[in-house]
KOLMAR-881086 format. One record per residue: residue in one letter; x, y, z of N, C-alpha, C, CB in turn. Coordinates in steps of 0.001 Angstrom, whole numbers, plus 500000, padded with zeros to 6 digits. Last residue first. Glycine has a CB too. Example, Ala and Ser with C-alpha at 12.3 -4.5 7.8 and 13.67 -1.06 7.14 Angstrom:
2
S512850497750507080513670498940507140512900500030507870514084499402505725
A513190494310507800512300495500507800513200496700507800511308495527509046
This chain:
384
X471778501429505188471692500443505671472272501603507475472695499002504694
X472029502915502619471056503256503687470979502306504474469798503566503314
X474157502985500967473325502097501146471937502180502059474085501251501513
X476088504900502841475381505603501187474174504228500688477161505787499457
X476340503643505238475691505065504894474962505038503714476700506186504723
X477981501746504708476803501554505304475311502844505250477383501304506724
X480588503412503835479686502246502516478035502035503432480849499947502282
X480611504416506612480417505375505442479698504586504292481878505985504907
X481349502694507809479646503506508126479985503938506847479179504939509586
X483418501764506458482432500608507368481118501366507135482828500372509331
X485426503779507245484703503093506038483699502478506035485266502331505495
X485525503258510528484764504908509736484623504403508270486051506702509720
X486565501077510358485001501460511015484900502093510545484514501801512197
X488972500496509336488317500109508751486618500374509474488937498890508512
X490543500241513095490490499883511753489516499304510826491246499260511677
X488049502158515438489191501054515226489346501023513188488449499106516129
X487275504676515832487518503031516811488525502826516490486688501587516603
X488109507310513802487033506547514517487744505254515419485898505951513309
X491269507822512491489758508574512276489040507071513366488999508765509927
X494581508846512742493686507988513552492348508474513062493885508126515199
X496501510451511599495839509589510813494807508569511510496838508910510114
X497892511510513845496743512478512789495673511932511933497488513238511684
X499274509939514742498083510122515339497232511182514635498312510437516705
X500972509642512466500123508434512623499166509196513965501172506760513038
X502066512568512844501575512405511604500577510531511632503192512598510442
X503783511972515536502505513199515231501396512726513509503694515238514844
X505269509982514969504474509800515463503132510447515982504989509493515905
X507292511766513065506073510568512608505468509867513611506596509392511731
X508448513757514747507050513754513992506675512428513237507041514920512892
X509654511927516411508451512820516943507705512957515810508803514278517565
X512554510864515521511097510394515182509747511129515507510944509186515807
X514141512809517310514285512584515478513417512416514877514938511570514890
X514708512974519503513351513825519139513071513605517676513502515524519411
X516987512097519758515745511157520776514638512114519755515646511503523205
X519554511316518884518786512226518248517392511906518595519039512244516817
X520803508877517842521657509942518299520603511205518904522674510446516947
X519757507015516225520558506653517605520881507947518353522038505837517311
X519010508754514123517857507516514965518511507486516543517972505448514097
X521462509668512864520721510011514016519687509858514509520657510768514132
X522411506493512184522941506907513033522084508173514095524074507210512343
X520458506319510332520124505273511126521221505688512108520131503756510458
X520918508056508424519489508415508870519654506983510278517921508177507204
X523156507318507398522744508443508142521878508595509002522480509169507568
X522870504842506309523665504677507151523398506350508342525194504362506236
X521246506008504118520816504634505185521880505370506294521341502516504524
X523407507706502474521803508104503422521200506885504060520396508724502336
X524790505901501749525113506335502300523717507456503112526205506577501611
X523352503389500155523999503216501561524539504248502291524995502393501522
X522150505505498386521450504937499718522127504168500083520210504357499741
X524695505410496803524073507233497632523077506481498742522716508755496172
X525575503567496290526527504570496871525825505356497929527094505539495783
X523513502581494711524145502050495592524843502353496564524583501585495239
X521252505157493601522171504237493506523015503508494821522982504860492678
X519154507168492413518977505711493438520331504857492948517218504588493048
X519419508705490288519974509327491891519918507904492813518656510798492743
X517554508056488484519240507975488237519700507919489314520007509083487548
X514771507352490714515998506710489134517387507096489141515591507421487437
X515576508839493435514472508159492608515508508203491154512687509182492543
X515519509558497392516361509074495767515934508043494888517797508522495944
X513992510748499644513819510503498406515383510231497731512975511707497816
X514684511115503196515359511322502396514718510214500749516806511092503190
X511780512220504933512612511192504766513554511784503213511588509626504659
X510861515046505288511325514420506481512058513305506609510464514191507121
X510205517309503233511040516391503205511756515353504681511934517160502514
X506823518796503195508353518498503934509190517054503488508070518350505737
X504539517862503868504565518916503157506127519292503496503370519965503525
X503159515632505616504359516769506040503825518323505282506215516177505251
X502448513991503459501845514743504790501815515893505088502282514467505776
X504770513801502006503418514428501454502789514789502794502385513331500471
X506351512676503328506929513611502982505816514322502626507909513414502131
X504884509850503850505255510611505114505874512368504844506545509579505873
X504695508770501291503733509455501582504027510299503250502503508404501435
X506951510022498787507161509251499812506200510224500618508744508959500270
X507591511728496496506855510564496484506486509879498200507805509534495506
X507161515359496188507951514663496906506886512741496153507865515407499039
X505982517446494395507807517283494632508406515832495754508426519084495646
X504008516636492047504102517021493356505386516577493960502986516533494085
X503044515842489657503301517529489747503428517689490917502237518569489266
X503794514139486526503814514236488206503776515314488620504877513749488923
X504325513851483532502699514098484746502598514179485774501739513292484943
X506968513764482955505577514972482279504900514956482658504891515092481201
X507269511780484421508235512936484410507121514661484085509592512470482858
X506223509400483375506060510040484624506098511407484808506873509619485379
X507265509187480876506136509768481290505688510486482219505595509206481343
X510302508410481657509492509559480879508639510365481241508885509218480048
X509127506130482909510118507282483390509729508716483107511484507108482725
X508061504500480971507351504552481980507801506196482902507643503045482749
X510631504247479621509630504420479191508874505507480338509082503073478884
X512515502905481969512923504302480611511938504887480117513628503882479166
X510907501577484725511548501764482950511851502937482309510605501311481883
X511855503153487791510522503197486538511392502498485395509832505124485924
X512505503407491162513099503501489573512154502329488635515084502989489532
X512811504798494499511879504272493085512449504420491818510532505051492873
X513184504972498093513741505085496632512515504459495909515301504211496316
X513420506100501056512989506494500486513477505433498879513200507857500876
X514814505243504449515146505803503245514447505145501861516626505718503208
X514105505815507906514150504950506396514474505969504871512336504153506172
X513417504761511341514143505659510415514439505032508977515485506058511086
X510213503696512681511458503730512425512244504480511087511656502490512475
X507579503802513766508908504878514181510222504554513507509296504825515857
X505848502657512735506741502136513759507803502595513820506966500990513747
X504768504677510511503622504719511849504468503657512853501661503987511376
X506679504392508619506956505849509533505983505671511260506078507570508320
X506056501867507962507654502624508573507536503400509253508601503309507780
X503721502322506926503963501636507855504977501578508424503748500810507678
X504711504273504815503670504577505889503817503619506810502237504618505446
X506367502849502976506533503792503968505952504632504839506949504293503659
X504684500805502540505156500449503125505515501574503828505759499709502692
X503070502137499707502365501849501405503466501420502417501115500413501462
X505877503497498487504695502659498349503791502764500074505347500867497852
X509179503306497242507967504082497566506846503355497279507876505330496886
X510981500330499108510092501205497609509348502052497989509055500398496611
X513325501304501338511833501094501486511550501608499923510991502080502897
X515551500664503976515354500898502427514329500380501964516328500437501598
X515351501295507355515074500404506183515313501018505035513772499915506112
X516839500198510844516303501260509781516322500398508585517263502714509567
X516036498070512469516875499541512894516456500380511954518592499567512874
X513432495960512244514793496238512024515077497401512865515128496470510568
X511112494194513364512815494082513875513250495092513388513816492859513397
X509473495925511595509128495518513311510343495266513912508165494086513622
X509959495306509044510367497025509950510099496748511062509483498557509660
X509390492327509153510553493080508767510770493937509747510473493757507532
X505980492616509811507170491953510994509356492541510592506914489473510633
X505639494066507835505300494304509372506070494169509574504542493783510216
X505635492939504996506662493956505528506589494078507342506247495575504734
X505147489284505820504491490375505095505876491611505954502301490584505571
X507197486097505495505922486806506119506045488239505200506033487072508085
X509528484719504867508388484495504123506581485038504976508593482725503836
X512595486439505055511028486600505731509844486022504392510675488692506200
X515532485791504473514689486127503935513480485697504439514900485923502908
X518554487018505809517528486789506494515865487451505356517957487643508116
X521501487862505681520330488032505323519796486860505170520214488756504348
X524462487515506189523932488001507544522372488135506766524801489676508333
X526707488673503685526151487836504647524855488475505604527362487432505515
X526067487676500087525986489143500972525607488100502529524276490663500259
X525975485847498241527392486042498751527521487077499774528319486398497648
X522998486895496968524300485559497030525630486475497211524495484395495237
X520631488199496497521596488694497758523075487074497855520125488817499761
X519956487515494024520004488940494330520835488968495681518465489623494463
X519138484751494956519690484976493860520445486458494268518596484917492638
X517069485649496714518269485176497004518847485156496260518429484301497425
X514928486757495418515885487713496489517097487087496715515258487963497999
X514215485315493662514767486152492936515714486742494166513719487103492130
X512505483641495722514034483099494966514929483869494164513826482056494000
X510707485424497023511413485079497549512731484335496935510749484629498220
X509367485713494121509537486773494518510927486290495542508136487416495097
X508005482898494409508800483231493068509816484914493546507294483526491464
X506737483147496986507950482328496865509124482730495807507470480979496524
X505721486092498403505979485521497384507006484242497158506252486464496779
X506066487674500483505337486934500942505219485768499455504035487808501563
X509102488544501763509079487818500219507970486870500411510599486917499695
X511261490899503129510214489909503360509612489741501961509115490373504492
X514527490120504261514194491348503319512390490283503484515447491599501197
X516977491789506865516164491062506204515163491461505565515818490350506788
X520463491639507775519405491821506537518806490921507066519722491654504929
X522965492746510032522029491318509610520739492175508298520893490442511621
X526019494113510275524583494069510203523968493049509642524128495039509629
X528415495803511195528013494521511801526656494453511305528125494425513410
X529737497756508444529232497685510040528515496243510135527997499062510501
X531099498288505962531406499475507188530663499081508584530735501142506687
X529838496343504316531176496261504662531862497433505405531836496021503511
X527126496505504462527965495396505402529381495879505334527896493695504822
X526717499001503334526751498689504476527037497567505491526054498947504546
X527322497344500597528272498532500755527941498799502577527754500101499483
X525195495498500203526720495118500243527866496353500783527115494685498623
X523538497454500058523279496326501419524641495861501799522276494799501022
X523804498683497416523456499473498772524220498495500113521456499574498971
X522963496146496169524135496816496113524207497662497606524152497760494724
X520615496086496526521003495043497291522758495468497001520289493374496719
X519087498070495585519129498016496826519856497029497923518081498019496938
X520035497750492765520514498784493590520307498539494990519936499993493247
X518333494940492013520106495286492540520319496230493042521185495425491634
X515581495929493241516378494669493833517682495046493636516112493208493145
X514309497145491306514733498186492443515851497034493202513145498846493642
X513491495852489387514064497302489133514929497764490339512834498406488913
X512782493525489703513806493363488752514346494781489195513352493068487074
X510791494140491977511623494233492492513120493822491007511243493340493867
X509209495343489921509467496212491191510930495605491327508305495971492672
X508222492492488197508654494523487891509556495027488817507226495798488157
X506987491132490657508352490926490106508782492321489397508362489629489015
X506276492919493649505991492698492650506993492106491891505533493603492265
X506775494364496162506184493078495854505716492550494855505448492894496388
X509967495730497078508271495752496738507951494481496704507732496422495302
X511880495811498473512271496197497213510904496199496232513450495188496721
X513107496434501353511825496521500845511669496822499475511162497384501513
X514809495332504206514654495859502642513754495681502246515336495469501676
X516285496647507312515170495900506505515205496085504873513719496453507034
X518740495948509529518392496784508514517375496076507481519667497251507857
X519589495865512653519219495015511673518597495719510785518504493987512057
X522598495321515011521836495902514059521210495652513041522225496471513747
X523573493009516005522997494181517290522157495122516283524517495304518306
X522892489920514699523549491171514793522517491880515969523661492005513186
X520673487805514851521605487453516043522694488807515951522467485715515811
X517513486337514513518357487687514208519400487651515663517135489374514086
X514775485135514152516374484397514413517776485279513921516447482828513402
X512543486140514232513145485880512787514959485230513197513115487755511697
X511988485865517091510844485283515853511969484875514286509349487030515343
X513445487802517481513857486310518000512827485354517227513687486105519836
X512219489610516340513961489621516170514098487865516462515048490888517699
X510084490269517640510206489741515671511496489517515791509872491050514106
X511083491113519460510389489596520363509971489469517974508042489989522486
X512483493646519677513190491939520387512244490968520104513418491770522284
X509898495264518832511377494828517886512219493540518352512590496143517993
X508788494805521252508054494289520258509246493956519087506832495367519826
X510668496315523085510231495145523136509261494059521958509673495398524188
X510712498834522011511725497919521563511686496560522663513263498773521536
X507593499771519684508591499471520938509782498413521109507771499103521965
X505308499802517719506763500533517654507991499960519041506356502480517877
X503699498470519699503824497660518455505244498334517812502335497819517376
X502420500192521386503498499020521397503887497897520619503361498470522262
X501583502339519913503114502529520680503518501043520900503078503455522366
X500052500718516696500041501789518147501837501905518738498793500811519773
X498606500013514269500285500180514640500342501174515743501317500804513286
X496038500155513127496851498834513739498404498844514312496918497796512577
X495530503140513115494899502372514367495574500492514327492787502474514106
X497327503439510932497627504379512100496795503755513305497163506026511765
X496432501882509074497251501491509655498055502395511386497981501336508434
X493735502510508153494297501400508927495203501419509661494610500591508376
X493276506441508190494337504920507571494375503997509015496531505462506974
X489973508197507544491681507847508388492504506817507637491546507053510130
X488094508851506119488238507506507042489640507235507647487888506185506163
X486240511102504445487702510982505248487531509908506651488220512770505873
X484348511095502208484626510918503719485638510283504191483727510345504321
X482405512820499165483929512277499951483723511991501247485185513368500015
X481160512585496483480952512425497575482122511853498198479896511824497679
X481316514297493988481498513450494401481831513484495982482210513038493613
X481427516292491389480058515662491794480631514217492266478804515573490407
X483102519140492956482897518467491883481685517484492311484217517808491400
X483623521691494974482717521394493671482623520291492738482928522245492869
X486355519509496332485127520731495994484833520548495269485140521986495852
X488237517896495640487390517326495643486492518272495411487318516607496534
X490686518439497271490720518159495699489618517696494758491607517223495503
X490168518194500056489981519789499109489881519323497181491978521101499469
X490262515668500810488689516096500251488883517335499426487493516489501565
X492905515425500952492826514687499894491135515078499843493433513017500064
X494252515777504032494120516470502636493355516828501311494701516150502278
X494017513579505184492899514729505607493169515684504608493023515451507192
X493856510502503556494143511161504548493736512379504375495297511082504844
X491912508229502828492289507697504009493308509182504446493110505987503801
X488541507947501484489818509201501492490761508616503192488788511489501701
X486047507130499683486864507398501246488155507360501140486610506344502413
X484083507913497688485482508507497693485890508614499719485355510436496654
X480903506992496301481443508044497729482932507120497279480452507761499988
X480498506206493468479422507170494333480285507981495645478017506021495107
X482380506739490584482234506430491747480740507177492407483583506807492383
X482203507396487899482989505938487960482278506085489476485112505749487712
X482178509822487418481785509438486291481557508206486534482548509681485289
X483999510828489238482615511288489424481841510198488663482332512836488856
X486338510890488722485885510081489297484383510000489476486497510121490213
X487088513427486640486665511754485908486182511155487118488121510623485161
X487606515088488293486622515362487732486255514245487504486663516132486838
X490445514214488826489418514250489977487991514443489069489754515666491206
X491560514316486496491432512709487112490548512852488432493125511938487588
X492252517086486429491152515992485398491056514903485713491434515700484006
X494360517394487431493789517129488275492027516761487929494183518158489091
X497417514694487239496103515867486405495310515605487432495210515502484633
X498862514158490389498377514117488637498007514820488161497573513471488106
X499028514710492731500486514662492468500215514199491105501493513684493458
X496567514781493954497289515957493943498689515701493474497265516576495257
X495108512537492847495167513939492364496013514762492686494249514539492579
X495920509797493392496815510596493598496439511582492873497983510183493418
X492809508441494189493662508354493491494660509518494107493166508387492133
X491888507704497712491848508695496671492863507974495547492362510290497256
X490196504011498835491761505103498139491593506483497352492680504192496803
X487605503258497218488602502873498508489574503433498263489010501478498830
X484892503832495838486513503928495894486916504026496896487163504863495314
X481814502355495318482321502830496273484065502778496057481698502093497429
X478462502566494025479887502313493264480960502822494612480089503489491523
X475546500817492999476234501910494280477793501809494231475739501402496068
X474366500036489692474900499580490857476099500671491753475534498195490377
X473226501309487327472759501057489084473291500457490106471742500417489289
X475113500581485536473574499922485353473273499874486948473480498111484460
X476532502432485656475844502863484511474934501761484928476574502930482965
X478589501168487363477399502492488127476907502833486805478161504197489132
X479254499403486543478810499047487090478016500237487899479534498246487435
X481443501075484559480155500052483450479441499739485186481045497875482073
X482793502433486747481891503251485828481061502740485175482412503889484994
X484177500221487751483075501146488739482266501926487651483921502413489954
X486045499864485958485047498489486801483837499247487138485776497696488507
X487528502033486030487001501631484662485579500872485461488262500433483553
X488634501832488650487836502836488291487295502647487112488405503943488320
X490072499551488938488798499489489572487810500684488645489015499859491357
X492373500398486826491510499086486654489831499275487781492770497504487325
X493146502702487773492620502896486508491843501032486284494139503510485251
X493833501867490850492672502927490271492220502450488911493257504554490077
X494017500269493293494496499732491943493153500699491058494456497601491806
X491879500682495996492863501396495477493008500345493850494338501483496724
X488947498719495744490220499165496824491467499449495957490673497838498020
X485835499187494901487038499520494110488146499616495430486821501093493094
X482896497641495503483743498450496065485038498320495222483878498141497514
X479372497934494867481037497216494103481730498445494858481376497185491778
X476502496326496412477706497634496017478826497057495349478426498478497413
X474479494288495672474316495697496580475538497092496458474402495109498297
X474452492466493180475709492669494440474769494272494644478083492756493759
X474029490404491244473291490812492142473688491682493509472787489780492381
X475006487980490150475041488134491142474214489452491879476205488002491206
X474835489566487610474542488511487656474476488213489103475292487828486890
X476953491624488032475839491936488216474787490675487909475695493109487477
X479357490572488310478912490819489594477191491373489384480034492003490332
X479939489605485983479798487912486852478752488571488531482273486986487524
X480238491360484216478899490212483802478767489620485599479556488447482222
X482877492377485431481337493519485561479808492453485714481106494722483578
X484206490077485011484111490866486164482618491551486361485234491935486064
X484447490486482222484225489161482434483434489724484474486172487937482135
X485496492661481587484402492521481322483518491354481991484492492509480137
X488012492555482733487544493787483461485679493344483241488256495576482535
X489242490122481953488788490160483287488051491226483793489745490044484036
X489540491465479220488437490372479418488602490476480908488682488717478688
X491129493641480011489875493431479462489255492421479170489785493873478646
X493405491920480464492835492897481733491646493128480696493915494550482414
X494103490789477809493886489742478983493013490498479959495347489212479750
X494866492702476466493592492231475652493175491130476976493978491379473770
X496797494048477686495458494498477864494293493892477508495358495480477381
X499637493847478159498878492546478988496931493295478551499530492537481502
X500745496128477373500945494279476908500392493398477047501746493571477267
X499849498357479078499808498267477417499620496905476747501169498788476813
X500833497350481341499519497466481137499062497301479898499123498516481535
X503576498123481053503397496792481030501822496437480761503944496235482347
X503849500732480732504122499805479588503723498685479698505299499635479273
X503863501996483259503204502378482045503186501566480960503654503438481627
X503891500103486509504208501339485118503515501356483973505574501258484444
X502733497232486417503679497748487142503799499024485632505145496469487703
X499953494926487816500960495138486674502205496209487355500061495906485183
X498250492006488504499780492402488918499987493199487723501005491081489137
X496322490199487959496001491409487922496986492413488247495037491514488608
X496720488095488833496647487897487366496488489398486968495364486854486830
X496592487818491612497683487716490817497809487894489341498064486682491042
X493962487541492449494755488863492315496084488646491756494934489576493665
X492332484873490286493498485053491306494272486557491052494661483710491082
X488683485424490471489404485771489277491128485644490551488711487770488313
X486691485535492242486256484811491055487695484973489716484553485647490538
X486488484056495444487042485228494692486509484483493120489046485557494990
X484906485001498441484684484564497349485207485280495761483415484465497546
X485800486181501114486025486286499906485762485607498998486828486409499785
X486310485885504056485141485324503540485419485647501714483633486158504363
X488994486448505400487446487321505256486167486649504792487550488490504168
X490468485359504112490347484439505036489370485497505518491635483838505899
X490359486842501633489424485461501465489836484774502571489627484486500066
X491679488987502449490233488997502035489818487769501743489935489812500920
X494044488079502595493507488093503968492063488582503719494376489069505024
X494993486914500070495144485921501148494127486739502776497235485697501397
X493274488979497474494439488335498186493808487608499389495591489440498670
X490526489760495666491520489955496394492777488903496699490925490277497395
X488111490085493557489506489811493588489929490136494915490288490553492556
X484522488949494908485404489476493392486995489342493672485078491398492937
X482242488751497235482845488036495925483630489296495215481505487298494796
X480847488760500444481606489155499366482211488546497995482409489483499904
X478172488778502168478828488295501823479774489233500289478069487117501833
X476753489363505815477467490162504814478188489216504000478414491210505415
X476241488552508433475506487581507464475910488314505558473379487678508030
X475898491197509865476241490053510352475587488835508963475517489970512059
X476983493924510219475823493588508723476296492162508991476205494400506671
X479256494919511290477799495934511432476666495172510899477837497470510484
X480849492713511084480483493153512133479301493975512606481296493580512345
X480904493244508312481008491669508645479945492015510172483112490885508963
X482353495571507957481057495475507403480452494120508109481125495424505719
X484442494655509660483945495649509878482375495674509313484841496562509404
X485872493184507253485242492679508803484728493327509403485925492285509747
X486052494465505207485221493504504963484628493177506789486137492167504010
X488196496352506097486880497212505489485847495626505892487052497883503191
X490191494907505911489763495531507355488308495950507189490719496925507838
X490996494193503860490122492806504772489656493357505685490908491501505453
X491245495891502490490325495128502008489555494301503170490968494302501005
X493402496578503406493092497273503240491600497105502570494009497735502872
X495137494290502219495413494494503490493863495878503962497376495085503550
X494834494408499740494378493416500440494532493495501243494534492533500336
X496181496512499083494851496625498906494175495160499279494587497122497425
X499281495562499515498673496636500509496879496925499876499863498354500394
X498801493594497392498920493303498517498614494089499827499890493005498445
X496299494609495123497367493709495302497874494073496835498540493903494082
X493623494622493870494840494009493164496337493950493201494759494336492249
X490865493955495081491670494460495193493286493905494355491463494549496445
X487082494304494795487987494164494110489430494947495081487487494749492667
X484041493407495756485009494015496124486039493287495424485093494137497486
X480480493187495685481230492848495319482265493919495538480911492392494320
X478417492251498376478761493274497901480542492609497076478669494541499273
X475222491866500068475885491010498875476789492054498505474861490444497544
X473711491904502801474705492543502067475014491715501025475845492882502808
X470935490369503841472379490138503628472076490998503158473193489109503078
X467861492470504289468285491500503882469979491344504271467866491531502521
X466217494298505455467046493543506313467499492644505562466492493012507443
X465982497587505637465968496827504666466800496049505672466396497279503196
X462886499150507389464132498834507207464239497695506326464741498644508387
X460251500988505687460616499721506325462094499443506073459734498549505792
């Protein structure tokens, strides 16, 4: 006998591109499983989802290796506090959206007492130990995998994978890249240069203490060789006052209290943290440059565990350097204004420049629409 009750399913995300990435999954389920409810962390577009949150994703913000360390006796009580509140509740599945070593802990005390454990995001095996693929097993039931690589790392081990494409390759079509769509955020954001260059220093405070002056150095060094307007997006207020601070006395910027979209939607070309964003760059064609800088600490580490030559996920695709990387020492002011300025001349110059990232977002298309092929898949392993 079919099971007809609601869905009850608890879902965790901890931070902005996993709230983005959250809400698609939720409406989708919403859509197959009409009467579907959710509780646990997310952001602003999982609780205009329905979200019942029990803890603010903000509290759950960390950044590198050190900071986790500081804040742990706090992330363990929310990790514990979390597990009590969802199985008390009664939840049909716990879904983990990317923020690994916190969901993935979550998922392992909640698949020790039966509860259907679902990871949203591969972790980055192929650029870690690859003992971190084995460990998922331990923590997860099914592993949807947003790109087509990412099941090999997976063989033999005891975990169930299905390759669901990326959101974002089905929310960012041709006319959303087009330079009618770029005019019509332009006049949205009250952009009056012929050229408009985006910044993306992340979304985090961490992030952006680290990456903010160099990139805003950078900004100063391309105003003063060409006519250009900035703008940088700061869905954060506290986030949004550090930018200004950070850009005083630089003209022509333009701070966006909306999300990266609309930014890379106007600009010409961008300076982009490594992160989800440069996927959404690459899937609106536009030309960008690459950077990341870690604490000293955090650096280190990195250093000794990374094992895959590139960061920037359009370069991983590839298997190719298609965007230009400059990471810690090499990220300086000099060097990405001067690779900006490159990469945005043969944008102009150079009609075939972008082709492949528009090969690489139709690669990333899996099923309908955004968040369906996840959708069946959690619907799947539920037997629903």
């Amino acid at each position: 006998m079919a099971d007809t009750r609601a869905l009850k399913i608890g879902i965790l995300a901890g931070e902005p591109s996993g709230d983005n990435l959250g809400a698609g999954l939720m409406a989708e389920l919403t859509r197959l499983h009409p009467g579907a409810s959710f509780l646990g962390v997310g952001g602003p577009r999982m609780i205009a989802q329905g979200l019942q949150t029990l803890y603010p994703m903000d509290r759950l913000s960390v950044n590198g290796f050190v900071d986790p360390l500081r804040r742990l006796p706090e992330l363990l009580r929310m990790l514990f506090g979390l597990r009590d509140q969802l199985l008390d509740a009664e939840v049909d599945a716990f879904i983990g959206v990317d923020f690994n070593v916190f969901n993935l802990l979550l998922e392992r005390r909640l698949k020790k007492r039966g509860v259907p454990t679902v990871h949203y995001v591969s972790p980055s095996v192929y650029a870690w130990r690859r003992g971190r693929a084995k460990r998922l097993g331990r923590s997860t039931d099914l592993l949807l995998a947003l790109y087509p690589f990412e099941s090999a790392f997976y063989e033999g081990l005891d975990v169930k994978v299905a390759y669901v494409g990326h959101p974002l390759a089905h929310a960012i079509d041709d006319a959303c890249s087009s330079d009618v769509a770029r005019m019509d955020a332009r006049t949205t954001l009250g952009v009056t240069a012929q050229t408009v260059i985006a910044i993306l220093p992340g979304s985090r405070n961490s992030e952006v203490a680290l990456m903010g002056p160099v990139f805003f150095d950078a900004a100063r060094r391309i105003a003063a060789e060409r006519d250009v307007q900035f703008v940088v997006p700061c869905l954060r207020e506290e986030i949004a006052q550090r930018v200004e601070e950070m850009a005083v006395n630089l003209p022509g910027v333009i701070i966006d209290r909306g999300n990266a979209r609309r930014a890379l939607t106007a600009c010409d070309a961008a300076l982009v943290k490594s992160g989800t964003s440069t996927l959404e760059a690459m899937c609106l064609l536009r030309p960008f440059v690459v950077s990341y800088k870690l604490g000293g600490l955090s650096y280190q580490l990195a250093r000794r565990l990374v094992r895959t030559p590139f960061v920037a996920l359009p370069n991983i695709l590839a298997g190719k350097a298609l965007v230009p990387e400059l990471l810690q020492d090499d990220a300086t002011g000099e060097a990405l204004a001067a690779q900006l300025l490159e990469v945005l001349d043969r944008a102009q110059t150079d009609a075939t420049y972008l082709d492949a990232f528009r090969a690489l977002r139709d690669d990333l298309r899996v099923g309908a629409c955004e968040g369906a092929e996840a959708a069946r898949a959690v619907a799947s392993l539920l037997g629903r």
